[in-house]
N, C-alpha and C positions, 0 to 999 in steps of 0.2 A: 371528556377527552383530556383536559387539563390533568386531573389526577392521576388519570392511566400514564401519563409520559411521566410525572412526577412519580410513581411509582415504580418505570419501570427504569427513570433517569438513577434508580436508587441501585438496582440490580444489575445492568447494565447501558454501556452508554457508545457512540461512534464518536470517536473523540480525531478533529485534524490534526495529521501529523505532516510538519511544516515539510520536513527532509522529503519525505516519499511523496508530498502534493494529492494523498487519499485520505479519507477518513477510514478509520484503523479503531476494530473492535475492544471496549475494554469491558472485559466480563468481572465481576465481584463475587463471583460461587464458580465453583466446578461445573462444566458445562453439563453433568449428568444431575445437577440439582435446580438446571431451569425446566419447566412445564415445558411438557409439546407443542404447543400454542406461543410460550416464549422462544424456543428451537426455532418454532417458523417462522414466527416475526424476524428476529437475528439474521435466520440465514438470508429470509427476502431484504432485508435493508443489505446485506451483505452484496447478496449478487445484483441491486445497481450500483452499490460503491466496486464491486470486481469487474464487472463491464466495463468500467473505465480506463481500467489498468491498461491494454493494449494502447488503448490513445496516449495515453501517459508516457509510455514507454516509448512509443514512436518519436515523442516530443523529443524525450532525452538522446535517444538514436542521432537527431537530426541536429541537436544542439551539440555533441560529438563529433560530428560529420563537420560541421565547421571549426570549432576547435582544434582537431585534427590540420583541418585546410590551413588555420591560422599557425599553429606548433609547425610545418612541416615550412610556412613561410617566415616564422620569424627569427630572426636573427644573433636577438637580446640571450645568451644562454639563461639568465636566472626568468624569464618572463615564458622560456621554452618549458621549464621544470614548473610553472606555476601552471602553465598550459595541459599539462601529465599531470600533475595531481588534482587540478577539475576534471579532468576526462576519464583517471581515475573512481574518482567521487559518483561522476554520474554511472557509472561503468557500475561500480556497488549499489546505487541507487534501483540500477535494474535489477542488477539481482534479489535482492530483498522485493521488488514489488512481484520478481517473479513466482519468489517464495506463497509473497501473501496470495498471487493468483491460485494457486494451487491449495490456498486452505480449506475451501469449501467442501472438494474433494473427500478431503480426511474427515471433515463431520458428517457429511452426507455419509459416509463409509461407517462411522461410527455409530448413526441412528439407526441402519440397517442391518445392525449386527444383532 
């Protein structure tokens, strides 16, 4: 089992990415030059690291929902504008995990073509 990860840590890998709080696929070949059996390993480690995304995104929803609460009380105008460029941030944060929710889609689309 050792070597099989070490071989396949060579070809590709689910590497954390700190921003988006998932692990996020990084392939080393053209996804038409991994095995069927590689395809399926990927996409199943894929869809538990994509199941998460909705919780994730909730997270950031609700960590908005207070900063909003905090920006719409605070006073300080430069603390008001630091308060809009995190809520911003998270705001970009969704959409990019919304992106990565949707990538499976496009390979499952791609295998069955």
């Amino acid at each position: 089992m050792g070597a099989e990860r070490s071989e396949r840590a060579l070809r590709y890998q689910f590497q954390y990415d700190e921003r988006l709080g998932i692990r996020l696929p990084v392939l080393y070949h053209d996804w038409d030059e991994y095995s069927p059996e590689e395809r399926a390993s990927m996409l199943l480690e894929w869809e538990e690291i994509r199941a998460t995304i909705p919780d994730r995104i909730i997270q950031l929803e609700a960590i908005i929902i207070e900063k909003q609460k905090q920006m719409f009380e605070e006073e300080n105008f430069a603390r008001s504008c630091e308060l809009n460029s995190e809520i911003h941030e998270l705001a970009s944060v969704i959409n990019d995990l919304n992106i990565w929710f949707r990538v499976q889609q496009d390979y499952e689309t791609k295998t069955h073509q």
